[in-house]
C-alpha positions as CSV (number, residue, x, y, z in Angstrom):
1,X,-9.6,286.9,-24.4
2,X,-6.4,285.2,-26.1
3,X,-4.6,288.8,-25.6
4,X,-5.9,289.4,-21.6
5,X,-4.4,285.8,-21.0
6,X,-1.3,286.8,-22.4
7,X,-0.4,289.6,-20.7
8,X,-1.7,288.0,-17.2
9,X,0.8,285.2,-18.2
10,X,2.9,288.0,-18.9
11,X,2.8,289.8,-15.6
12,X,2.9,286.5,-14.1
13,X,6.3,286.1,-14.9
14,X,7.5,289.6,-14.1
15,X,6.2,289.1,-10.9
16,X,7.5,285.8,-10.4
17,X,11.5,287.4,-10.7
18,X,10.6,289.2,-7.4
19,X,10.1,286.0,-5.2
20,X,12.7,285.0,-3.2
21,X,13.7,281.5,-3.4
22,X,15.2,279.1,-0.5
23,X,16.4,275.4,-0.4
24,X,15.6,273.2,1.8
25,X,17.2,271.6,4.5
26,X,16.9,268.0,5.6
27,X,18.6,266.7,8.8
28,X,19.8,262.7,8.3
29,X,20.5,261.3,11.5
30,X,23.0,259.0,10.5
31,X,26.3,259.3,12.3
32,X,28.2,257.7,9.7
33,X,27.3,260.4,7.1
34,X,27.8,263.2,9.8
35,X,31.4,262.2,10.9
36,X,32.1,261.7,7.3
37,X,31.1,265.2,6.7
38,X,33.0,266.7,9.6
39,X,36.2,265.0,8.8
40,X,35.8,266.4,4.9
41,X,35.0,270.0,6.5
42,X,37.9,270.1,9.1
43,X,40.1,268.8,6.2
44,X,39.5,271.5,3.9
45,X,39.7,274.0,6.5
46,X,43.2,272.3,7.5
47,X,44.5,272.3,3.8
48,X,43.0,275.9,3.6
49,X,45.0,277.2,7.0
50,X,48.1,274.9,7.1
51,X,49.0,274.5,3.4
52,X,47.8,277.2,1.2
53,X,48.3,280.6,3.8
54,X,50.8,279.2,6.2
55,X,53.3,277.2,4.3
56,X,52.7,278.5,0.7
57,X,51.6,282.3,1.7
58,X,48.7,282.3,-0.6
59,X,47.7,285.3,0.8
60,X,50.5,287.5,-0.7
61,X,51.3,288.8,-3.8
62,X,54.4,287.1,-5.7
63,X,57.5,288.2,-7.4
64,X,60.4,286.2,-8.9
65,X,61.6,288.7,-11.7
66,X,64.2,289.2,-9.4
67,X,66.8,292.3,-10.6
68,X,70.5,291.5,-9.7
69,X,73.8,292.8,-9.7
70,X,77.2,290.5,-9.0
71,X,80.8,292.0,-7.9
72,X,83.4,289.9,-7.8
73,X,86.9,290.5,-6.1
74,X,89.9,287.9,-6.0
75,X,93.0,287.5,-3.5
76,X,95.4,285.5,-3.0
77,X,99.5,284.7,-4.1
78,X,100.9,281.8,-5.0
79,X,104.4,280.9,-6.4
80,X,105.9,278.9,-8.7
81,X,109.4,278.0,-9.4
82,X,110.1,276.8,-13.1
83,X,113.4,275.5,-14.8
84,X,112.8,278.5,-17.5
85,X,110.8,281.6,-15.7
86,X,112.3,280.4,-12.3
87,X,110.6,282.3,-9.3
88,X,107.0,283.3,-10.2
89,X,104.3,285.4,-7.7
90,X,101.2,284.6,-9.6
91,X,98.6,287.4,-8.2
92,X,94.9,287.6,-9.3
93,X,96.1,289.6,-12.0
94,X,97.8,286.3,-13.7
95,X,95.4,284.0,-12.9
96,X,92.1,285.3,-13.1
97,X,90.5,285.3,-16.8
98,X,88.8,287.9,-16.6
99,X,89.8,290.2,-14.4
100,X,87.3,292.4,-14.7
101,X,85.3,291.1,-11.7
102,X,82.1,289.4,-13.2
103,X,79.6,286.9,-12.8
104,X,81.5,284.0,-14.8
105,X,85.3,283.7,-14.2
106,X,88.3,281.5,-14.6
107,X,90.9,280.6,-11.8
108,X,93.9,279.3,-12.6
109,X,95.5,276.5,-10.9
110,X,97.8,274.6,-12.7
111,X,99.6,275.1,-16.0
112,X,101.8,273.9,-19.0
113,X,104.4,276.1,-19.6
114,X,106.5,275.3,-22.5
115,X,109.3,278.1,-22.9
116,X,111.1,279.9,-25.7
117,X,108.7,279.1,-28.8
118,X,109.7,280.0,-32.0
119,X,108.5,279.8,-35.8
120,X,109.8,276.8,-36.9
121,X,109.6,273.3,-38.1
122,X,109.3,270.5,-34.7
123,X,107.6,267.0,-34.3
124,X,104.2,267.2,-33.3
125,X,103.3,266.0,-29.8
126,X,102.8,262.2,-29.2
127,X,99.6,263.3,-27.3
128,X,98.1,263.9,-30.5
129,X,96.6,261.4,-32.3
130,X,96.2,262.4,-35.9
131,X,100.5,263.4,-35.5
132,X,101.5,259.8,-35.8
133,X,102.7,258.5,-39.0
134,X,104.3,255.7,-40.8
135,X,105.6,257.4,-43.4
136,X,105.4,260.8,-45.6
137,X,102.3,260.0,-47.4
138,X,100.6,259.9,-44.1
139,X,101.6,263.9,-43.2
140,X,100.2,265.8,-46.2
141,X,102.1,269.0,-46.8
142,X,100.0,271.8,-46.3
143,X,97.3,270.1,-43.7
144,X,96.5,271.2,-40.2
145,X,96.4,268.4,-37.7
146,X,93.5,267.9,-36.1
147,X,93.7,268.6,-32.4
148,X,97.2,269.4,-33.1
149,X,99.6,272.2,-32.9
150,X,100.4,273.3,-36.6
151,X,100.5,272.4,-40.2
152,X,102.3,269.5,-41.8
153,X,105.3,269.8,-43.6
154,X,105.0,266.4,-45.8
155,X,107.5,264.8,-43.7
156,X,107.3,262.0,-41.1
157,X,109.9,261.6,-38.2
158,X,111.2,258.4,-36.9
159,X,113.8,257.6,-34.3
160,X,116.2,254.6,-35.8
161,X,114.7,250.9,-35.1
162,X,110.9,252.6,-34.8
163,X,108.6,251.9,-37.3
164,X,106.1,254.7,-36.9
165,X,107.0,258.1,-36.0
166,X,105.7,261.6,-36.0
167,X,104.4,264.2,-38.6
168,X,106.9,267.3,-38.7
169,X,104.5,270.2,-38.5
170,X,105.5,274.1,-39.0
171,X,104.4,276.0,-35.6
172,X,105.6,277.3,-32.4
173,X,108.3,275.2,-31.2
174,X,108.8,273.0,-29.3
175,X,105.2,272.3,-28.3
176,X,103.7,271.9,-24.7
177,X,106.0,270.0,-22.4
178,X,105.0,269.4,-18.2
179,X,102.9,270.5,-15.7
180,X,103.3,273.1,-13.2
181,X,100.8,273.4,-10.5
182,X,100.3,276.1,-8.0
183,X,99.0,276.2,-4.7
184,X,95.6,278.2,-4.8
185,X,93.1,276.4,-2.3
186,X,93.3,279.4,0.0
187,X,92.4,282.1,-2.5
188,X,89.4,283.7,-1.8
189,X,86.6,284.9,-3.5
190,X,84.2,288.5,-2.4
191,X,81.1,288.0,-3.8
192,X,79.1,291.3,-3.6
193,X,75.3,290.5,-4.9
194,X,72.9,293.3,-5.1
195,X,68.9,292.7,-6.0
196,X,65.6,294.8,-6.0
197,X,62.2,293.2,-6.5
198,X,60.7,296.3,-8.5
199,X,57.2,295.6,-8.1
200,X,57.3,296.1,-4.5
201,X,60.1,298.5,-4.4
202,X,62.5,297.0,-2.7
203,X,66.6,296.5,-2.9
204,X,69.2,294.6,-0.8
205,X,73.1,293.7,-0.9
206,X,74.2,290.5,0.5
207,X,76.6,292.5,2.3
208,X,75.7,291.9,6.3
209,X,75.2,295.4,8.0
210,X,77.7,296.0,11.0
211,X,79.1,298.3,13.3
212,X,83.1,296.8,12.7
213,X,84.2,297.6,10.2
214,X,87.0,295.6,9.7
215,X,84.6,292.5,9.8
216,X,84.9,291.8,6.0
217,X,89.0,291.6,6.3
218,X,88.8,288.9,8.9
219,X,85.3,286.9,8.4
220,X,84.9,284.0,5.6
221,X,81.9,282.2,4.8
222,X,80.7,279.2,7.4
223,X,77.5,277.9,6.8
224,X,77.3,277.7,10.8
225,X,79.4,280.2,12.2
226,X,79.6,282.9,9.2
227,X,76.6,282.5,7.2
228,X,76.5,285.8,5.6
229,X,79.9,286.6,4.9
230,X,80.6,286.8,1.5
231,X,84.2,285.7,1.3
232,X,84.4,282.6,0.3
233,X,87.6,280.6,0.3
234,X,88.5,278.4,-3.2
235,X,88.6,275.3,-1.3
236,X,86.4,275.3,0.8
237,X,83.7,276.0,-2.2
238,X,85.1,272.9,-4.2
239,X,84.5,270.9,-0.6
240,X,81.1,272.0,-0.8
241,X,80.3,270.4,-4.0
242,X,81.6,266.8,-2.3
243,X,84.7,266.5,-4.6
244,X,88.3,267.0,-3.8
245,X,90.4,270.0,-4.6
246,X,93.4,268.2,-5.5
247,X,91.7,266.6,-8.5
248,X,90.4,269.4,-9.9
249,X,93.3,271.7,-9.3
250,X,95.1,269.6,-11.6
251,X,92.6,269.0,-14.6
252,X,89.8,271.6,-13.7
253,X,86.3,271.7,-13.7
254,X,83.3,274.2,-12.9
255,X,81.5,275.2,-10.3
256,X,78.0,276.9,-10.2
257,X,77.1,279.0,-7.2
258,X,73.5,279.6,-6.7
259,X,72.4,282.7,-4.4
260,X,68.6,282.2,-3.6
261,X,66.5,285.1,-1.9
262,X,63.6,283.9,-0.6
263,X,62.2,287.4,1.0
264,X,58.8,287.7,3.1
265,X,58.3,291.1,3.0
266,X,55.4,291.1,5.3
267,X,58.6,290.6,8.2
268,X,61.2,293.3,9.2
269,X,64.1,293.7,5.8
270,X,66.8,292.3,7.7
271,X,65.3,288.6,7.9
272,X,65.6,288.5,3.9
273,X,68.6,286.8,3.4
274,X,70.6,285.3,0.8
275,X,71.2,281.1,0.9
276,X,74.4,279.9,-1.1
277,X,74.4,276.4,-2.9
278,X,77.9,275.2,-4.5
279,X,77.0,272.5,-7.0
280,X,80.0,271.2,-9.9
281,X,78.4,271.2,-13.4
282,X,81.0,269.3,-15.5
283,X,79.7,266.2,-14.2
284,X,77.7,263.8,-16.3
285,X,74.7,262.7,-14.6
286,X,74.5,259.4,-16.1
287,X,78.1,258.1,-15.3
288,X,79.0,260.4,-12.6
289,X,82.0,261.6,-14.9
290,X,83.5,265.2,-14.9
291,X,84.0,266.5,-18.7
292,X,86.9,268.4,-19.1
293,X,84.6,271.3,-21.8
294,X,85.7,274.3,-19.8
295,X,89.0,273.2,-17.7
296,X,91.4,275.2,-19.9
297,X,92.9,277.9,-21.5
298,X,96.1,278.8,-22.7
299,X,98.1,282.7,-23.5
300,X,101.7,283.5,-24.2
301,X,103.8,285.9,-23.3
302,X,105.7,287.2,-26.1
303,X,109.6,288.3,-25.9
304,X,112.0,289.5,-28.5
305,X,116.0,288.9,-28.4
306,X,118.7,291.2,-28.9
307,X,118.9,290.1,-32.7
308,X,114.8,291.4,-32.5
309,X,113.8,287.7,-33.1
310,X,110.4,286.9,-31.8
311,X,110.2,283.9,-29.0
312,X,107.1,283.3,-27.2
313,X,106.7,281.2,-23.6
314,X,103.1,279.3,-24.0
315,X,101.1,279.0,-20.5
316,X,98.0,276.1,-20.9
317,X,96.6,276.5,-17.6
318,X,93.6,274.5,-15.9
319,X,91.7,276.2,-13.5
320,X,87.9,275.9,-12.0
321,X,85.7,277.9,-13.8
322,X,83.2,279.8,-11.6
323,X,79.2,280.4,-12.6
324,X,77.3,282.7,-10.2
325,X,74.1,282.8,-10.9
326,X,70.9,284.5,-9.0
327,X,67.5,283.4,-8.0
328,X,65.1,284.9,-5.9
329,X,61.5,285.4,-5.1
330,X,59.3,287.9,-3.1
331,X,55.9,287.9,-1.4
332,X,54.1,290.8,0.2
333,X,50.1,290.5,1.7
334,X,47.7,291.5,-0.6
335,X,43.8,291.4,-0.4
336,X,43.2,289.9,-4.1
337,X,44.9,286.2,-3.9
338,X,43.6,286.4,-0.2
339,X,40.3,286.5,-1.5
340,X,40.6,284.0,-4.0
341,X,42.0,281.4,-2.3
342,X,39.8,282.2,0.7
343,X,36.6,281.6,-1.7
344,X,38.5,278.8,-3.6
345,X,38.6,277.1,-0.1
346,X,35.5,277.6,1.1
347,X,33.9,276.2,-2.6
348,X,35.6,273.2,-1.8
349,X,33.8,272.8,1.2
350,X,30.5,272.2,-0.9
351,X,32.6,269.0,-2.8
352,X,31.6,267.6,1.0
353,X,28.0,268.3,1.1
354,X,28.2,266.5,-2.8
355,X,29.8,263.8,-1.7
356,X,27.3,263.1,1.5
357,X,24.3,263.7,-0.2
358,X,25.7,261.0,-2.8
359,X,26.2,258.5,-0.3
360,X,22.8,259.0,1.5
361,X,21.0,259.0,-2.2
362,X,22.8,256.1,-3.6
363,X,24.5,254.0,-1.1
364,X,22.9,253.7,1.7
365,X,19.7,250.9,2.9
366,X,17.4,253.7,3.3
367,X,18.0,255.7,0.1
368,X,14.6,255.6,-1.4
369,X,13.4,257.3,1.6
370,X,15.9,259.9,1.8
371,X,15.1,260.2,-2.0
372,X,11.3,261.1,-0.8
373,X,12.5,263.7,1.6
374,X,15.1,265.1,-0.8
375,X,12.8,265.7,-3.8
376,X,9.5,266.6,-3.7
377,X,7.5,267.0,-6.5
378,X,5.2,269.8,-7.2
379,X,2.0,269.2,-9.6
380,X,-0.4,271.7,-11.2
381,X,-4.0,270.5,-10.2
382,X,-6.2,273.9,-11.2
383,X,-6.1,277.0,-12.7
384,X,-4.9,278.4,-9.3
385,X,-2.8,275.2,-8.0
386,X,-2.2,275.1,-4.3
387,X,1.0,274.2,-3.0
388,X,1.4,271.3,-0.4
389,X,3.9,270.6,2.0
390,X,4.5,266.8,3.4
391,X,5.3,266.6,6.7
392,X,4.7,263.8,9.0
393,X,1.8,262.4,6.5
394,X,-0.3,265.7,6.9
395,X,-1.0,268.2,4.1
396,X,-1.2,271.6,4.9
397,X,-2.4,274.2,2.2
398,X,0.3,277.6,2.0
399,X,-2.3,279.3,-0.6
């Protein structure tokens, strides 16, 4: 008997897997509850529609391991006129370090030239702190100075009537003397950028394609009227960042330009398009401040007289040092993160039924009868139980 009840309870349960199961739905009259849950559902489907397909393209597939190439190309002439090298043409040649055309380069626009150096024994520069002495026992012999120009001989020099004077150091004399700055606000700058986004296959240049020819010897970038040209001219880039050309001429600074990409490749090719920001970077956040880190550089040009002594002419120069850097991103439809975010969506959609069946359950006057409709239990009376069904106070037996 024990076994034949145990495999009837057995068979019970197989059987049981093969009923299909349904909830049940309870309509609340309550207009507050109802608007409530309209308002959450339109909501949802707003967020859904506006936000997550139309404005943040859920429905494509993303890339922003962008692969990029940068070109640059530099022209312009300016011209000095020195006491010592006299009439100068400085070409791009001269003042571009280095010229090989990268990414990162340095733009001369003014510089120190101080003429005829030779090996010898000079004063150091007042400029220089640790050069200033009061005697001998404050220039060591055999010591660099720090932020200086050489190495001291043991002497200190002092003009007659001066009580401190400056440590005699063995270098290059004389040591840097006055400024010379050149005009270079109209040199300009050909940026040639080339990307590919590899997962989808797909390369541009920020070149703009058109029929003239000659349009890249005659355009310049405009953020109105040229914005796709990619000459650029020096000062207009420094006007972009909000600071003044003249200023940093004279001391230098640096200059970050930013290409973004921001391609929908669901649209025709040519609407992907490059966006330039110009941004300074030697400024300190905190005080506002430019930092003077990467404002200079100095080379010589070396010479040798008839006698085959060796004379140098020392050029410090301050320029604006340029940073070009790339970002980009790419999105293409795809049926995965449509799916996803379509079903993420529509999930939230049942937060709303939680949140109204909470409310009718626990907040409102009539919850205890809502509760009674809500839940109904279900009791075993006999060895074959019956189930009921409450409706309007009648029973009515399903067996």
């Amino acid at each position: 008997m024990a076994s034949n009840s145990c495999q009837s309870k057995f068979r019970s349960n197989v059987l049981s897997c093969l009923d299909y199961k349904t909830g049940k739905f309870i309509i609340a009259e309550s207009k507050i509850v109802g608007t409530l849950y309209r308002v959450i559902q339109l909501s949802i489907i707003g967020y859904l529609v506006g936000y997550v397909f139309l404005s943040k393209k859920s429905y494509q597939a993303k890339e922003e391991s962008i692969q990029s190439a940068v070109i640059t190309k530099l022209k312009g002439v300016a011209v000095t006129n020195t006491a010592v090298s006299g009439r100068m043409v400085w070409e791009p040649v001269d003042y571009v370090i280095p010229p090989q055309g990268e990414e990162v380069f340095f733009i001369v626009t003014n510089f120190i030239e101080t003429p005829k150096q030779k090996l010898g024994n000079c004063a150091e520069s007042p400029n220089v702190p640790e050069g200033h002495c009061k005697g001998d026992k404050d220039c060591a012999k055999g010591e660099s100075v720090k932020a200086g120009h050489g190495v001291r001989t043991g002497r200190c020099l002092r003009d007659n009537g001066k009580s401190s004077g400056m440590c005699e150091i063995y270098s290059w004399c004389p040591v840097e003397s006055c400024h010379q700055p050149q005009e270079a606000e109209n040199f300009t700058i050909f940026i040639k950028n080339f990307i590919q986004f590899p997962k989808f296959s797909f390369s541009k240049a920020n070149v703009q394609d058109t029929a003239d020819k000659y349009h890249l010897k005659k355009c310049h970038y405009d953020e109105l009227l040229e914005p796709y040209c990619p000459i650029f001219r020096l000062g207009d880039i420094v006007y972009q960042t909000g600071h003044s050309f003249q200023d940093m001429a004279l001391m230098g600074g640096s200059i970050g330009i930013l290409i973004k990409w921001k391609c929908d490749l669901d649209r025709d090719p040519s609407e992907c398009k490059p966006r330039y920001n110009f941004t300074r970077l030697d400024i300190n956040s905190y005080f506002n401040l430019p930092h003077f880190w990467y404002s200079h550089n100095r080379h010589a040009r070396y010479y040798k007289n008839e006698s085959g002594e060796v004379y140098r002419t020392q050029f410090k120069v301050y320029g604006i040092r340029i940073n070009i850097m790339v970002h980009g991103k790419a999105g293409k439809f795809c049926i995965i993160p449509t799916i996803i975010n379509t079903g993420s969506g529509l999930a939230c959609i049942g937060g709303g039924t939680w949140l109204c069946d909470w409310i009718l359950l626990y907040l409102m006057k009539k919850r205890e009868f809502y509760k009674d409709w809500k839940f109904e239990n279900i009791k075993k009376k006999d060895r074959n139980p019956s189930i009921t069904e409450h409706y309007n106070g009648t029973t009515e037996d399903l067996t």
